[in-house]
C-alpha positions as semicolon CSV with decimal commas, in nm:
position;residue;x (nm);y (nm);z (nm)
1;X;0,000;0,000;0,000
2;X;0,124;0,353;-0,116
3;X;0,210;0,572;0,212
4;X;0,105;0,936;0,238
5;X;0,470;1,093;0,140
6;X;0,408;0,807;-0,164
7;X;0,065;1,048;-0,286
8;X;0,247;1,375;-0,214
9;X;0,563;1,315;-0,456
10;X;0,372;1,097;-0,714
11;X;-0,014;1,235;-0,701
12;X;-0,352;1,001;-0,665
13;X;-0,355;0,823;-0,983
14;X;-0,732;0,857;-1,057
15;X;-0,974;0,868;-1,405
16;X;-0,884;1,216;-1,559
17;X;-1,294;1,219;-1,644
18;X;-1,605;1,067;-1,494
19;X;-1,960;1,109;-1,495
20;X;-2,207;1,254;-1,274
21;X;-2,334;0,990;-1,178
22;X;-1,990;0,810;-1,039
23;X;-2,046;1,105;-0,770
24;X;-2,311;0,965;-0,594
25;X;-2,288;0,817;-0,236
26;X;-2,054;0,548;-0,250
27;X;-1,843;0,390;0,034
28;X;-1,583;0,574;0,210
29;X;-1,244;0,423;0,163
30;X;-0,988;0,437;0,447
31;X;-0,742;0,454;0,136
32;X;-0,829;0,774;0,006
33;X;-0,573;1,029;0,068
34;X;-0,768;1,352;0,123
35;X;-0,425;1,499;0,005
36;X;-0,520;1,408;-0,340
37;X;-0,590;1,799;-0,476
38;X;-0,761;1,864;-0,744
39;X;-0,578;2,082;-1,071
40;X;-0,815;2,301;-1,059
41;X;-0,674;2,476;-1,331
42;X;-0,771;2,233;-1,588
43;X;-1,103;2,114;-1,398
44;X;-1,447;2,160;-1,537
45;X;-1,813;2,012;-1,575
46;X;-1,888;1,995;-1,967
47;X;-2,268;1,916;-2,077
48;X;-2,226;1,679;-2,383
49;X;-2,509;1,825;-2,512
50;X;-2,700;1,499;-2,572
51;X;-3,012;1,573;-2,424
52;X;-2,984;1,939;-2,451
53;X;-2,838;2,033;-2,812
54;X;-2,889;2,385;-2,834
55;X;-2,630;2,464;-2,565
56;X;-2,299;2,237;-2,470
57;X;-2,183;2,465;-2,166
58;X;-1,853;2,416;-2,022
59;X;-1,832;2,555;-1,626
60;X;-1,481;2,579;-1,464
61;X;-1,519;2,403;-1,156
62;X;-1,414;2,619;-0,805
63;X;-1,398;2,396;-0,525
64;X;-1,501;2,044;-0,424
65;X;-1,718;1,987;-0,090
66;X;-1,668;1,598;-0,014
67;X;-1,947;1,471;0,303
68;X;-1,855;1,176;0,499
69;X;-2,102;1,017;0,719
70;X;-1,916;0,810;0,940
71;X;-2,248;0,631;1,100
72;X;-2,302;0,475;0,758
73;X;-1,951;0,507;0,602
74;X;-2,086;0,682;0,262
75;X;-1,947;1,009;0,148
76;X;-2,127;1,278;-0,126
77;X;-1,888;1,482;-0,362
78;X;-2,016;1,852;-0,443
79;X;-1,814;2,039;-0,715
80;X;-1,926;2,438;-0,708
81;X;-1,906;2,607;-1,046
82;X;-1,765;2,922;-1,093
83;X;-2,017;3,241;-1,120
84;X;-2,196;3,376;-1,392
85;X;-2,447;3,625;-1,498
86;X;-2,824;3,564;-1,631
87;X;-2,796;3,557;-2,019
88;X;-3,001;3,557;-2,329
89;X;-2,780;3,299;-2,464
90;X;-2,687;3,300;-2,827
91;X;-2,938;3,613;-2,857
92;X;-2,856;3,838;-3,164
93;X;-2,836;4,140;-2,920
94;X;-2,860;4,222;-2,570
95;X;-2,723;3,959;-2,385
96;X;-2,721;4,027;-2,041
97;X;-3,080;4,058;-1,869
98;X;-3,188;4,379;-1,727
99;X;-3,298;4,209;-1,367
100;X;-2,982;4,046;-1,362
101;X;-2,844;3,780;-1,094
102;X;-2,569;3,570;-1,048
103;X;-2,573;3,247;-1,108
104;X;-2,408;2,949;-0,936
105;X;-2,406;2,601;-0,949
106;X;-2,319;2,303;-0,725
107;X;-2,298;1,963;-0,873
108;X;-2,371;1,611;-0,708
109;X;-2,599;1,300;-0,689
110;X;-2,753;1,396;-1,019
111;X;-2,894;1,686;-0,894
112;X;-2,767;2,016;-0,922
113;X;-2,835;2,340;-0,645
114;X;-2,841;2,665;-0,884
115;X;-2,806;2,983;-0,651
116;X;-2,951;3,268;-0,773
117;X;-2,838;3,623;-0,632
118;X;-3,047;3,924;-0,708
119;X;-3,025;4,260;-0,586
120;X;-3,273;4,178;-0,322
121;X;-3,392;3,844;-0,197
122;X;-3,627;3,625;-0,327
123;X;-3,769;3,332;-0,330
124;X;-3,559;3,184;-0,605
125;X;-3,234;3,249;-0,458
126;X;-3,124;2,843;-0,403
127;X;-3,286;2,576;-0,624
128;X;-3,253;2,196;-0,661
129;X;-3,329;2,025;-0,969
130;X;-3,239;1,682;-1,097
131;X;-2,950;1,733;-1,352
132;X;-3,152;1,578;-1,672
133;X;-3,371;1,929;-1,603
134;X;-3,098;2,153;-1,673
135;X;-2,773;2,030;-1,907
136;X;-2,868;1,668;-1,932
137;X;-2,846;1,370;-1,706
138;X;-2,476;1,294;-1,685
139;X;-2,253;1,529;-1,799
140;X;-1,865;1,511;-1,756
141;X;-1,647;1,590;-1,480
142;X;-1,340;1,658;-1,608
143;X;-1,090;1,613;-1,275
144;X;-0,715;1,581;-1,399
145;X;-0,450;1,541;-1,118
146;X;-0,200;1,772;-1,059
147;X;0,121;1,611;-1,176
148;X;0,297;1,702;-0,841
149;X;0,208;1,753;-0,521
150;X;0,371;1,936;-0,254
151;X;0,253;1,987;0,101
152;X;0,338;2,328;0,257
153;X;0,406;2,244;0,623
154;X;0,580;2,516;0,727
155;X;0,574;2,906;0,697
156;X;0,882;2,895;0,487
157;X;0,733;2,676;0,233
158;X;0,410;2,835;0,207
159;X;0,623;3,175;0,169
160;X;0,832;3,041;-0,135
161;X;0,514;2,898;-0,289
162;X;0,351;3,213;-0,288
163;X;0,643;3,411;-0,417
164;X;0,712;3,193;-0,675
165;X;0,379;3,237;-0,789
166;X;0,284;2,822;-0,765
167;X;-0,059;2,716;-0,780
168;X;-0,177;2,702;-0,435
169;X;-0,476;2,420;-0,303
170;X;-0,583;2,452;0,048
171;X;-0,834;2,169;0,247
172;X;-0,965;2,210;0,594
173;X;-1,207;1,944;0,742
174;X;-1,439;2,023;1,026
175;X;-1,649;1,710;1,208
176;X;-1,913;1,717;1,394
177;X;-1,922;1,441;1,658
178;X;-2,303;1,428;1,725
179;X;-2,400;1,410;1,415
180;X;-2,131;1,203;1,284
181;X;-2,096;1,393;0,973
182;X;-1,754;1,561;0,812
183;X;-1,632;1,751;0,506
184;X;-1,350;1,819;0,333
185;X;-1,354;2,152;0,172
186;X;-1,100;2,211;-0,087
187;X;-1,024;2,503;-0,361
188;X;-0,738;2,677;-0,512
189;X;-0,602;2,966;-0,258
190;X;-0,682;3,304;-0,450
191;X;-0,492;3,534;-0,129
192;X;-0,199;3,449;0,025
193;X;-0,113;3,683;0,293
194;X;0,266;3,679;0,433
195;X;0,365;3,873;0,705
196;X;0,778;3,769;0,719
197;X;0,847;3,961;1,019
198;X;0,602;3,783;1,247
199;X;0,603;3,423;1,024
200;X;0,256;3,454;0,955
201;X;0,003;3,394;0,652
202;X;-0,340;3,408;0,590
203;X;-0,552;3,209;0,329
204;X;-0,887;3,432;0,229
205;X;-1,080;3,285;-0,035
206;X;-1,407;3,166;-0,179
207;X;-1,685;3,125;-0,230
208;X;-1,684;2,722;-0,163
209;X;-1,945;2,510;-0,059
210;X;-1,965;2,486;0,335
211;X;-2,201;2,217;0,474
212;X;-2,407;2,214;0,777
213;X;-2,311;1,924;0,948
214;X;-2,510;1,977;1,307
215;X;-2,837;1,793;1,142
216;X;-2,914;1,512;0,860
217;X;-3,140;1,654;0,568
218;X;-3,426;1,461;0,385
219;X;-3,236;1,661;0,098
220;X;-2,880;1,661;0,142
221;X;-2,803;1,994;-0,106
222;X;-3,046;2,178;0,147
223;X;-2,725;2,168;0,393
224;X;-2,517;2,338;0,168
225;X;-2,434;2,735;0,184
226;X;-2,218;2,984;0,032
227;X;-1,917;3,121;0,191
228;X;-1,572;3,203;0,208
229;X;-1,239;3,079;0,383
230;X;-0,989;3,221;0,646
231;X;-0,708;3,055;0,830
232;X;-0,361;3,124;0,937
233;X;-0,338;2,826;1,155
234;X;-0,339;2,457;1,094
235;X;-0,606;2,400;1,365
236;X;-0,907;2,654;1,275
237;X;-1,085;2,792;0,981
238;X;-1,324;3,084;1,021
239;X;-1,633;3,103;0,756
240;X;-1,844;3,401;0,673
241;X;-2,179;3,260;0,506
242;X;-2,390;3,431;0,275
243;X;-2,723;3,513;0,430
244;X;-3,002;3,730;0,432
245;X;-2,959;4,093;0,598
246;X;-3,233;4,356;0,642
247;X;-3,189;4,692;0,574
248;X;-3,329;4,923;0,849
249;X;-3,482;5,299;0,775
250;X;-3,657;5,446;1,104
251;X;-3,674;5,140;1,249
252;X;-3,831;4,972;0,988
253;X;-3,716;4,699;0,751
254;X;-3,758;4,840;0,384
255;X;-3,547;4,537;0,208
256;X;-3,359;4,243;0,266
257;X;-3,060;4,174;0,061
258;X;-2,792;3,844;0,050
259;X;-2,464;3,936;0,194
260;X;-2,159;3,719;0,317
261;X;-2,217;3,802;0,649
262;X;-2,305;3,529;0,887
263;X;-2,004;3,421;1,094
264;X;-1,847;3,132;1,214
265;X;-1,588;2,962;1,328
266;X;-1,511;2,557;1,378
267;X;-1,211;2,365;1,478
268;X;-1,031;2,199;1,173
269;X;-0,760;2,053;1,016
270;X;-0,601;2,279;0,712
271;X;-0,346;2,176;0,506
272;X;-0,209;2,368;0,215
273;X;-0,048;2,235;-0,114
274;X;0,191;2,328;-0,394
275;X;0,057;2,235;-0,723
276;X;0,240;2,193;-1,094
């Protein structure tokens, strides 16, 4: 059996594509390195267009949620597409909608959750739908694995790494030990703060997909929010979640908008990579 330095110098040999539906619960395997990053630079979800031919869409794919319940030793893989904006697609003119909102997807168990962010909030801000309602059924996951990785334990590695401009990939797992439940939450580091005097840094990224792990839902995507990443520690991770704030005039709430806002913090286990 390959050890953990063996995964680090050589990568997880895995499928460089798969389908959708190879992401649905399956047994956890003790094997599994969680150190086996993602190159997220070369990591999308691609509609083949089969059962939707007037639009093959190609989404870069921004971080990858992976659920463990340890009670029943099944896991669920999420894979968050990047943003984009509400389109006329392929219109002659005018592309963008007036009453625009960003868009966002999160893949997994043939379903997808399609956030929708207005100006204001609405009902329609988070949707699931089965998969064969949107692209098609089973589209492909295109995963490739970096062809090193590099584990940054120490400030003076993760301070060459971001000077040399390297491809950074951070995970942190959080647990919760009543509910038996874990993720791994992993995504390319987009700030790296060094402080050299103090030997200090600071991950700040996002959005990723953070679960909520304190219950079990009849519909697992309903745990899932939108937030973003801090740490400068190996043993915490702070998350601020995106979530509903009213705006007050004399007292009175006029509007309520989404804003990353909601804060928390959990005990975790971070671990930052090197990627080529």
């Amino acid at each position: 059996m390959k050890s953990r330095r063996d995964f680090l110098q050589t990568g997880w040999a895995v499928a460089t594509t798969l389908t959708l539906a190879a992401c649905q619960k399956k047994p956890v395997s003790r094997d599994e390195p969680n150190s086996a990053c993602l190159d997220y630079s070369r990591s999308f979800v691609c509609n083949s267009g089969q059962s939707n031919a007037s639009n093959e869409v190609r989404m870069w794919i921004e971080s990858r949620t992976i659920v463990r319940n340890h009670n029943t030793e099944t896991e669920a893989i999420y894979y968050q597409g990047a943003s984009c904006k509400s389109e006329d697609t392929f219109a002659e003119k005018n592309l963008f909608y007036k009453d625009n909102y960003d868009f966002l997807p999160v893949f997994g168990q043939d379903k997808v959750l399609i956030f929708r962010r207005h100006f204001d909030e609405r009902p329609s801000y988070r949707k699931v739908q089965l998969m064969s309602e949107t692209w098609g059924a089973d589209p492909i996951i295109r995963i490739p694995q970096p062809k090193s990785i590099k584990e940054l334990d120490t400030f003076e590695k993760i301070r060459e790494a971001t000077l040399e401009g390297i491809p950074i990939v951070t995970q942190t797992e959080i647990r919760n030990e009543q509910t038996g439940l874990s993720a791994m939450i992993e995504c390319p580091c987009k700030t790296m703060n060094i402080n050299p005097s103090t030997k200090m840094y600071q991950v700040d990224t996002g959005p990723v997909v953070l679960p909520d792990l304190s219950q079990h839902y009849d519909e697992p995507m309903d745990a899932l929010n939108l937030a973003f990443i801090a740490f400068n520690a190996p043993h915490f991770a702070d998350f601020v979640i995106e979530a509903p704030v009213p705006i007050v005039e004399n007292g009175q709430t006029v509007r309520t908008v989404l804003h990353y806002s909601e804060i928390k913090s959990f005990e975790a286990v971070n671990r930052i990579f090197a990627v080529e």
